[in-house]
Steps between C-alpha positions, in 0.01 A plus 500: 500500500717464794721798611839364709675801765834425599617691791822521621449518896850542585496819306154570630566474900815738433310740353226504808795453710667847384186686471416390867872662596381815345183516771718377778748771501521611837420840530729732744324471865522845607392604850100404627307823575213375672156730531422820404650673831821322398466611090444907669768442691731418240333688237545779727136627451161495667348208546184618307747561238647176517141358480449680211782407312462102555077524467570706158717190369800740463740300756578136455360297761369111634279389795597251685175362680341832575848690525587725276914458365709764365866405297742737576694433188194527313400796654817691433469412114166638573632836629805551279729355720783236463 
């Protein structure tokens, strides 16, 4: 028993291609709020406070190498803010 699979690849790579648009969206760039000095600062808290708040997971945040990166747009979803 032999079992035959047509594909139609034209149909195929525009599929990929428009689920691959969906994951390249560019997201808005915001200002860079770099270290937790920097998050207090703008936070306009302690900087044990500010500690807190990214250690707990509650802010949004990335490293860069051993740098820690703040988004201010993200951030201000974060707190409410538009």
């Amino acid at each position: 028993m032999e079992i035959q699979i047509e594909i139609d690849y034209e149909k195929l790579a525009d599929e990929v291609a428009s689920r691959l648009r969906e994951f390249a969206t560019p997201r808005p760039v915001g200002k860079e709020i770099r270290g937790i000095r920097a998050l207090a600062e703008y936070l306009g808290c302690s900087i044990v406070t500010a500690q807190k708040l990214k250690n707990d997971g509650k802010i949004p945040y990335s490293t860069i190498g051993n740098r820690v990166v703040f988004n201010s747009i993200e951030l201000d979803k974060f707190l409410g803010r538009k």
